[in-house]
C-alpha positions as CSV (number, residue, x, y, z in Angstrom):
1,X,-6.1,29.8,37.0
2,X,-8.5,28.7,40.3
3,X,-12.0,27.5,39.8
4,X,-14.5,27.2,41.8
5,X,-16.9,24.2,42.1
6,X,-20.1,23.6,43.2
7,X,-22.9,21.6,43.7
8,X,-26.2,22.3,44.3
9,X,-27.5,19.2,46.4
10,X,-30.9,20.9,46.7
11,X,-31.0,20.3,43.1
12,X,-29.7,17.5,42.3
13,X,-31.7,13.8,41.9
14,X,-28.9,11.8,42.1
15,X,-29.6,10.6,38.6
16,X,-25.6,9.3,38.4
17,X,-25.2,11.1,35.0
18,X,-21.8,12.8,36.5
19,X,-20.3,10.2,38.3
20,X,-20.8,7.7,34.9
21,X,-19.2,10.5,32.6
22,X,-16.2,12.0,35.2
23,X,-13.1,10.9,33.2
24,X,-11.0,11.3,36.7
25,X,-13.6,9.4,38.8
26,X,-14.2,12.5,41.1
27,X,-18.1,11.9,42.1
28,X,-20.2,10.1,43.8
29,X,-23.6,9.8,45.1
30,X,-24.0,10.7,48.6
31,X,-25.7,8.7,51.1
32,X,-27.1,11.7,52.9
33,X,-30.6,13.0,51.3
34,X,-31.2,16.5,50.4
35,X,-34.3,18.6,51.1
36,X,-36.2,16.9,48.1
37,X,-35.5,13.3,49.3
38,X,-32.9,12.6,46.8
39,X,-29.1,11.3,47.3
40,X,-27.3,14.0,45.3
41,X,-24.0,13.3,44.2
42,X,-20.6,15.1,45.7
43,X,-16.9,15.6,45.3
44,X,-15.7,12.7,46.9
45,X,-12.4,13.2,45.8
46,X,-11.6,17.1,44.9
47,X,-8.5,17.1,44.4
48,X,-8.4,14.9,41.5
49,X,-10.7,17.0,39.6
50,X,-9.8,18.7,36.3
51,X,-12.4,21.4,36.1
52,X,-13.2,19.6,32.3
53,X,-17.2,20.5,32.6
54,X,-18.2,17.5,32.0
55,X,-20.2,16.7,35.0
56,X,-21.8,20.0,34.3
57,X,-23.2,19.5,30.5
58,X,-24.3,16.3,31.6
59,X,-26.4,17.2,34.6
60,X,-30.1,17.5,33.2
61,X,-30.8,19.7,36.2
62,X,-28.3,22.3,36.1
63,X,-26.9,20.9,39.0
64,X,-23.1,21.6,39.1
65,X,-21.5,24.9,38.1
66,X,-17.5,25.4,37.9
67,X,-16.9,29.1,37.3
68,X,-12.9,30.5,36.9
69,X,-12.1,32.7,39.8
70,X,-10.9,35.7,39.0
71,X,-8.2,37.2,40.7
72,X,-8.7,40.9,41.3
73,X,-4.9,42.9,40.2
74,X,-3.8,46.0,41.9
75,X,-4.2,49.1,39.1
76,X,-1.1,50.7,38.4
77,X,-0.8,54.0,38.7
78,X,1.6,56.4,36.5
């Protein structure tokens, strides 16, 4: 299965919740403010992540989303 992950900078405060709790050590904050004047934390390292949703219940802000991808199959027909 692929998954899709994302951030939304705009939203995040940079709070550090996520990065404390990634079991695979996949965040960090950023030292490039968003819109709102915060330093919001990013993937520094995306190909270590496990898609485990942590980062996501932990974000107060509803900041990070993984979603599955779903892959579209070809009908069959008889």
């Amino acid at each position: 299965m692929a998954y899709n992950y994302l951030i939304d900078v705009d939203r995040c405060k940079g709070c550090g919740l996520c990065v404390t709790v990634c079991p695979k050590k996949v965040l960090e904050i950023s030292d490039k403010v968003n819109t709102k004047g915060y330093f919001p934390a990013y993937q520094a390292r995306p190909e270590d992540c496990i898609f485990c949703t942590t980062c996501c219940i932990m974000c107060p802000d509803v900041a990070i989303n993984i979603t599955e991808i779903v892959e579209e199959t070809a009908t069959e027909e008889a």
